[in-house]
N, C-alpha and C positions, 0 to 999 in steps of 0.2 A: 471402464468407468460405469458405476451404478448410477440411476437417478436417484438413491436418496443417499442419505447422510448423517452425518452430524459435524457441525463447522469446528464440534472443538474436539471432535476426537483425534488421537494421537499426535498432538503439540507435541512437537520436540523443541526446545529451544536452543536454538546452536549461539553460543557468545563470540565466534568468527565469522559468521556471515547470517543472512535474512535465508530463513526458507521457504522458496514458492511454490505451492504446489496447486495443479491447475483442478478444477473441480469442472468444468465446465468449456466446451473450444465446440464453435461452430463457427460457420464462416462470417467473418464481421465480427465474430464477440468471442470473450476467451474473459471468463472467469476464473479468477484466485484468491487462497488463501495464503495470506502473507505474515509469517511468524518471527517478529522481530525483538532483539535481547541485548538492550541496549544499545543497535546500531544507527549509525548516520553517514549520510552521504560527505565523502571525502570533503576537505576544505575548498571551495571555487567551482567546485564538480557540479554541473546543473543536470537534471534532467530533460531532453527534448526530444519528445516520443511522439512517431506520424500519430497517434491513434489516441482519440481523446481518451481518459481516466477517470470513471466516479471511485470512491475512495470511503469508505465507511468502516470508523473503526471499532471494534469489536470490546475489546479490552486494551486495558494497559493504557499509555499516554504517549503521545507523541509533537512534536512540532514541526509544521512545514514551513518554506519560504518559497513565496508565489512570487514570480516576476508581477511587476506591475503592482504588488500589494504593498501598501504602506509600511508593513508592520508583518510579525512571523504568526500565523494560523496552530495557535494550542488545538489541542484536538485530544479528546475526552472521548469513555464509552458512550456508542451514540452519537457522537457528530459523523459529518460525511463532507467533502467537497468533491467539485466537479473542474477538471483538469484538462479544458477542450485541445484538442489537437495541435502540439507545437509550442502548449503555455509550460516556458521553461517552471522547473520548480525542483528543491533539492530537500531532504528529510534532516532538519537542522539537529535533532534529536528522537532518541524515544525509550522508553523510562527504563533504567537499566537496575533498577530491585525489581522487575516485576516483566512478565512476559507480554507484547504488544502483540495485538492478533487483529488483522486488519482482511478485510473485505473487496478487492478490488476488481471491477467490472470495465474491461476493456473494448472500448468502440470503435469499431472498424479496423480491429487488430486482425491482422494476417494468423491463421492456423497451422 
């Protein structure tokens, strides 16, 4: 791994699954880039991960559903949420004309 980059070089879009790939792992933190084509989290499927989640998305569109949240989080280039440690949450959608490239910063993730 280089320290530099570019976030959007070599997007593949795969329309069978999300692809992660880590930019960043040191102990406690593990950054990636997550390249999503029209995928969501299976029906009832929740997310609940030891290690909190900032989440910032890049391009494309996406929707999440937060435990606890009244209502499902749109998410546009630009917005970001913060996903503290064990706050279930599952990716209702994300936009399937158009490729979703998301930013995700893992705290106190295991390397």
């Amino acid at each position: 791994m280089t320290g530099t980059g570019n976030i959007f070089s070599g997007v593949m879009p795969n329309r069978s699954m999300e692809v992660f790939t880590t930019l960043l792992a040191q102990p406690g933190l593990r950054v990636e880039r997550i390249v999503s084509a029209g995928q969501a989290s299976p029906p009832g499927e929740w997310l609940d991960q030891p290690e909190g989640e900032w989440v910032l998305l890049l391009d494309g569109s996406a929707t999440l559903e937060i435990e606890g949240e009244e209502g499902p989080t749109c998410m546009a280039p630009g917005d970001y949420v913060w996903l503290p440690p064990r706050r279930k949450h599952r990716v209702a959608s994300t936009d399937a004309t158009r490729t979703t490239i998301w930013l995700a910063v893992h705290v106190g993730a295991e390397v």
